[in-house]
N, CA, C and O of each residue as an XYZ file, in Angstrom:
380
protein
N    -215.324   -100.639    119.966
C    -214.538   -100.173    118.840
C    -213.635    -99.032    119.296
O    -214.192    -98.100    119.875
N    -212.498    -98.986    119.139
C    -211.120    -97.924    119.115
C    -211.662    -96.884    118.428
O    -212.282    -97.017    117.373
N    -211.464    -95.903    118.956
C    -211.656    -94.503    118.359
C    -209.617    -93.803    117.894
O    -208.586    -93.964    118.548
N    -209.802    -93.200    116.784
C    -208.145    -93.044    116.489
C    -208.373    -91.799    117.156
O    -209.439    -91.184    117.118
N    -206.934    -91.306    118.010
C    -206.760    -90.574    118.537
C    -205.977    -89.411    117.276
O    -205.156    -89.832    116.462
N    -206.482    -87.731    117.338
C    -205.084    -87.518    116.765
C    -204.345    -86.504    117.512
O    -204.865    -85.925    118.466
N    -203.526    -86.340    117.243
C    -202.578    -85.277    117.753
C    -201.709    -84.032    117.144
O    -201.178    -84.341    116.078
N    -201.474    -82.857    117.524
C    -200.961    -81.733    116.929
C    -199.890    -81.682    117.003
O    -199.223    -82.047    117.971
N    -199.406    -81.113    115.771
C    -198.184    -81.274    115.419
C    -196.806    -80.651    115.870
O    -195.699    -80.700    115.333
N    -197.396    -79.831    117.455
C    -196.677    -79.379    118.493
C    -196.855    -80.434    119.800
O    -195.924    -80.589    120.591
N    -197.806    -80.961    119.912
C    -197.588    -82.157    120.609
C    -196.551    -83.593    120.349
O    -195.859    -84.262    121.116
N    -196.820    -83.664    118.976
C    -195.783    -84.729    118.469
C    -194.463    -84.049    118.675
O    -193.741    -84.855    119.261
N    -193.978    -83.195    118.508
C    -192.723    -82.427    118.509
C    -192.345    -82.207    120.045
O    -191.256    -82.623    120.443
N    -193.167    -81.604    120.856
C    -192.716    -81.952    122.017
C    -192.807    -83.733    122.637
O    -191.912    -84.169    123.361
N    -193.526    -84.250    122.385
C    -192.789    -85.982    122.518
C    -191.583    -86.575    121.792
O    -190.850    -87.494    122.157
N    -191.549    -85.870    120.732
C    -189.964    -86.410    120.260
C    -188.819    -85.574    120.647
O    -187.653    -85.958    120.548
N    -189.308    -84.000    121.251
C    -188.010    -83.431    122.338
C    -188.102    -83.823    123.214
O    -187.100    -83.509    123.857
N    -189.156    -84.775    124.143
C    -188.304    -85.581    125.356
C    -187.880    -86.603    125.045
O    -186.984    -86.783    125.870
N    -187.901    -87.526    124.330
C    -186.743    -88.411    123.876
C    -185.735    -88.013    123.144
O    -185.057    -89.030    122.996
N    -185.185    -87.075    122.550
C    -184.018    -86.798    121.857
C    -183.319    -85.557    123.170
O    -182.089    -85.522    123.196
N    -184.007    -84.687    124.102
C    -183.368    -84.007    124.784
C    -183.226    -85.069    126.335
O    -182.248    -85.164    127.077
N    -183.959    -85.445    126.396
C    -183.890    -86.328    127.793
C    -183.184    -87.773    127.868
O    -183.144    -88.432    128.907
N    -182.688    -88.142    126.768
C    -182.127    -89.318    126.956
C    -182.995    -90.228    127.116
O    -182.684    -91.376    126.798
N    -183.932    -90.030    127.497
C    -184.850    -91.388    127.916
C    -185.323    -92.354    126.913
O    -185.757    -91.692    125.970
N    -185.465    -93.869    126.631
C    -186.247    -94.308    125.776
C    -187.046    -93.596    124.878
O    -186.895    -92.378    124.774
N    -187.796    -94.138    124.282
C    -189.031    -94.266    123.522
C    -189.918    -94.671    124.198
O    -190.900    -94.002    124.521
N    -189.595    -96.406    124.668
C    -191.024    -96.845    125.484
C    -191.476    -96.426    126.451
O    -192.614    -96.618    126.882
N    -190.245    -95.517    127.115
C    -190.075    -94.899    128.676
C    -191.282    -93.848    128.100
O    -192.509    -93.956    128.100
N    -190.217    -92.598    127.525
C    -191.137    -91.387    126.894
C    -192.918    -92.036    126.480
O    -193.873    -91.323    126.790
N    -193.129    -93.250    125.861
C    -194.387    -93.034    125.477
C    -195.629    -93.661    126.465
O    -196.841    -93.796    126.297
N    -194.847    -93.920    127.400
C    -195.840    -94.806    128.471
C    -196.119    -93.742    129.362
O    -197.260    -93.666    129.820
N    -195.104    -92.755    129.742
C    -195.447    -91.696    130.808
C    -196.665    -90.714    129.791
O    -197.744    -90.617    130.375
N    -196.628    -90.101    128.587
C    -197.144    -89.735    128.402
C    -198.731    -90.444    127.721
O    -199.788    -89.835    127.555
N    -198.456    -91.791    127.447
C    -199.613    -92.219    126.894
C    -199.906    -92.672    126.028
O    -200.976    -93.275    125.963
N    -199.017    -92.559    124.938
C    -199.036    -93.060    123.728
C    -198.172    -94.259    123.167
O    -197.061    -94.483    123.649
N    -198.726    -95.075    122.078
C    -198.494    -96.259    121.786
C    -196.806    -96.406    121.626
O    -196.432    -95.436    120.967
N    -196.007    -97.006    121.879
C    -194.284    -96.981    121.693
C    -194.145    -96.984    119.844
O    -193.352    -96.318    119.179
N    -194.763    -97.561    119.545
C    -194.802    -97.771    117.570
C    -194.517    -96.401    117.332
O    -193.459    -95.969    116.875
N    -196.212    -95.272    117.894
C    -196.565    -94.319    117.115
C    -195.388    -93.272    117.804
O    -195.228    -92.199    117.223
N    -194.831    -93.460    118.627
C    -193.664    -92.371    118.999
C    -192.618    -92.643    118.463
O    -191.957    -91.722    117.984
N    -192.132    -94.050    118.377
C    -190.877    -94.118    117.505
C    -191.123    -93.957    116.186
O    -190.053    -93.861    115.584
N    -192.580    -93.846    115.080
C    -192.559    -93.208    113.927
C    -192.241    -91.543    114.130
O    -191.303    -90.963    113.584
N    -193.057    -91.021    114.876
C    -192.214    -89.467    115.171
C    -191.462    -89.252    115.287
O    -191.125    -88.144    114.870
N    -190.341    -90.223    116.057
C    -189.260    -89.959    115.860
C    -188.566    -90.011    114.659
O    -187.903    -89.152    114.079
N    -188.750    -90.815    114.466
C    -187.893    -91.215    112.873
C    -188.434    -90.184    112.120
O    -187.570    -89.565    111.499
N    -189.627    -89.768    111.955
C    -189.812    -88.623    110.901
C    -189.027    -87.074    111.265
O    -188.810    -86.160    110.470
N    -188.800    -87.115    112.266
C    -188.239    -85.839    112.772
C    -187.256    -86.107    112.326
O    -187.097    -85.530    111.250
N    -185.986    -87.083    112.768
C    -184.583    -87.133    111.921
C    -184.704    -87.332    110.744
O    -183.874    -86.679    110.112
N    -185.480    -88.051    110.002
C    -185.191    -87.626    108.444
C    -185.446    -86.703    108.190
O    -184.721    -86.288    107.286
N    -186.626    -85.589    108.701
C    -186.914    -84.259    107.889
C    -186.306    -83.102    108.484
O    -186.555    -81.958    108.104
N    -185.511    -83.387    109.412
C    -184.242    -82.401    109.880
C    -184.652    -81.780    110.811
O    -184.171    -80.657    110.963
N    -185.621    -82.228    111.725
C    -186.910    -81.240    112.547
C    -186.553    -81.535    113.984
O    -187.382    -81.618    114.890
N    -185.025    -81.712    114.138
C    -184.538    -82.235    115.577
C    -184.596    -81.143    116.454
O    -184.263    -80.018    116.081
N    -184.916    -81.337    117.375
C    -185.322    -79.463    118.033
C    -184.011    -79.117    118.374
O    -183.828    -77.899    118.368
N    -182.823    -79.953    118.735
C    -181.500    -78.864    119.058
C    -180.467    -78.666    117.933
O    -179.266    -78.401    117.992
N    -181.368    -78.892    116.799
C    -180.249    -78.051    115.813
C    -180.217    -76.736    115.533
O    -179.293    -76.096    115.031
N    -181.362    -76.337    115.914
C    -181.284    -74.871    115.672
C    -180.595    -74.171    117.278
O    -181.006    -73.102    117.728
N    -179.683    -74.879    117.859
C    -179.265    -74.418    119.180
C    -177.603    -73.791    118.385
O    -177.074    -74.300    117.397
N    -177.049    -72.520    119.222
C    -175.923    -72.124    119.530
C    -174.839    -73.331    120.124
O    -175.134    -74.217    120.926
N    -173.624    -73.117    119.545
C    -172.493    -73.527    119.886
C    -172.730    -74.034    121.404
O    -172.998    -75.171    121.792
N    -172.526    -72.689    122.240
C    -172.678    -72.390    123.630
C    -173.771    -73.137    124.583
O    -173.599    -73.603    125.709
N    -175.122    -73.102    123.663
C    -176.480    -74.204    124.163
C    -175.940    -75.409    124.198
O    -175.854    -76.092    125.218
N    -175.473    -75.791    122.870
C    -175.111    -77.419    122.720
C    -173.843    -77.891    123.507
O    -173.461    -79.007    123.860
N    -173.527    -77.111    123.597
C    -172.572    -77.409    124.913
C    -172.775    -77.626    126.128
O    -172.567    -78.678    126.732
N    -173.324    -76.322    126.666
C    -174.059    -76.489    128.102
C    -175.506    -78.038    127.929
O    -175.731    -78.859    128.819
N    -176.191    -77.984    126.606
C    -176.906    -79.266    126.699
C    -176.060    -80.209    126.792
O    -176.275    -80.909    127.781
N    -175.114    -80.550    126.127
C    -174.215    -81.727    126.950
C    -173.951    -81.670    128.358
O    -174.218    -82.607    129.110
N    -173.464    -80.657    128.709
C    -172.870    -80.596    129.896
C    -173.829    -80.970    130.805
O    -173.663    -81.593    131.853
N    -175.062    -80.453    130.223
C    -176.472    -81.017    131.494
C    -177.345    -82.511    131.512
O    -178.131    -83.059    132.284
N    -176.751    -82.804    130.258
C    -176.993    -84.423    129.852
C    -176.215    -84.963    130.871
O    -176.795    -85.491    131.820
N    -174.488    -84.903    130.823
C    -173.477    -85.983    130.983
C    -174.383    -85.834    132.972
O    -174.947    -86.647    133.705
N    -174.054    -84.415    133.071
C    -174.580    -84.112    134.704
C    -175.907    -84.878    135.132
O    -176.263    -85.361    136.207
N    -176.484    -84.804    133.917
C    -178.331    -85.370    134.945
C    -178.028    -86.755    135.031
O    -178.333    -87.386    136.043
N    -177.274    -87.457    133.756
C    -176.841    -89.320    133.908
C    -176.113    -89.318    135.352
O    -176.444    -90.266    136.064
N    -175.367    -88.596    135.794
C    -174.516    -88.479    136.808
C    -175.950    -89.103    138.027
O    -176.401    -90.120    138.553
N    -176.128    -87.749    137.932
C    -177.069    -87.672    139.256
C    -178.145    -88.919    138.957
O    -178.659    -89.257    140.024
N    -178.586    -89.618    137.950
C    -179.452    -90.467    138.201
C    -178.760    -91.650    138.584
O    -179.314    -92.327    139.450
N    -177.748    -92.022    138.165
C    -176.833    -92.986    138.455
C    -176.544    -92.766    140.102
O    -177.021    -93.604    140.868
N    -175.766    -91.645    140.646
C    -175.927    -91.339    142.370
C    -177.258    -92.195    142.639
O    -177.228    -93.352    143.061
N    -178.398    -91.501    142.350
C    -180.151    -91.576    142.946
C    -179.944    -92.967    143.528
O    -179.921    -93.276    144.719
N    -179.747    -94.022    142.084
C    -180.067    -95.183    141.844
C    -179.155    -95.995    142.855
O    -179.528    -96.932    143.561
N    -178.074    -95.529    142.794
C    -177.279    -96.220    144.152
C    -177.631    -96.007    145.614
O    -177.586    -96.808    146.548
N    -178.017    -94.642    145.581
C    -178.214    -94.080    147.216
C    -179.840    -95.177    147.394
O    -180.100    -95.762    148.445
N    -180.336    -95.214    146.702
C    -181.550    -96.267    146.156
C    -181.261    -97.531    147.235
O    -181.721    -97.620    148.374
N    -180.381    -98.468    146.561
C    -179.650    -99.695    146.673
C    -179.534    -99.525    147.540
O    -180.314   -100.185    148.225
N    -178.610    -98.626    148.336
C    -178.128    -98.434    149.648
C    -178.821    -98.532    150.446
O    -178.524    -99.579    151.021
N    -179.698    -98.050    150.948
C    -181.087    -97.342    152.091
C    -182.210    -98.820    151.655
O    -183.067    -99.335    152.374
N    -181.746    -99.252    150.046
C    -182.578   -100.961    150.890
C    -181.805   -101.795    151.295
O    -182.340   -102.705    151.928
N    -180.634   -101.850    151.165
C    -180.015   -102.744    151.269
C    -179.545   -102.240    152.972
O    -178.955   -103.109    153.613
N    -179.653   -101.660    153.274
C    -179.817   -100.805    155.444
C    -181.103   -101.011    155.862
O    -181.411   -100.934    157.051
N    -182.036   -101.317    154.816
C    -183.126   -101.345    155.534
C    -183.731   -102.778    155.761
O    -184.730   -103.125    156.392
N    -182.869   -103.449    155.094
C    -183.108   -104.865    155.079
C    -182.490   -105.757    155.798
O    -182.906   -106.885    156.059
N    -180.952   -105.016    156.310
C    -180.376   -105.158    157.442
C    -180.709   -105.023    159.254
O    -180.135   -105.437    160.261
N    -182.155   -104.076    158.937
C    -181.792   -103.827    160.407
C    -182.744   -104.931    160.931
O    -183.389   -105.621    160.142
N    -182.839   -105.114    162.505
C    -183.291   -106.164    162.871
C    -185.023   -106.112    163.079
O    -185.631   -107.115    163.452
């Protein structure tokens, strides 16, 4: 028999700031940490309807630089993912 797990309501909040600050999925976010993809995308959704998005209470200046470190980290994972490709695709080449 399943035992229900529960969780605090600073734990749920930090799982729905790594999917709303990190870009990442849902299923991504709830598999690294553990939890069911359903029960994280209900947190999520309750956070945007009840206005509980953690970067609204950010400065002009934050939400800016948080973009600026969004558009930058897609950057660099996109690089990763190629330099990736590359080094197999050399390594599969050599004799």
């Amino acid at each position: 028999m399943a035992t229900r797990r529960n969780f605090t309501q600073e734990y749920k909040d930090q799982a729905v700031s790594l999917v709303l600050d990190s870009g990442r999925s849902i299923a991504e976010v709830a598999k690294s940490i553990g939890v069911h993809e359903m029960t994280l995308g209900k947190w999520v959704k309750k956070a945007r309807e009840s206005g509980r998005v953690p970067d609204k209470d950010l400065s002009e200046p934050e939400r800016a630089e948080l973009e600026r470190l969004r558009k930058e980290n897609a950057t660099l994972r996109m690089e990763r993912d190629f330099a990736k490709k590359v080094a197999a695709w050399f390594a599969k080449e050599q004799p």
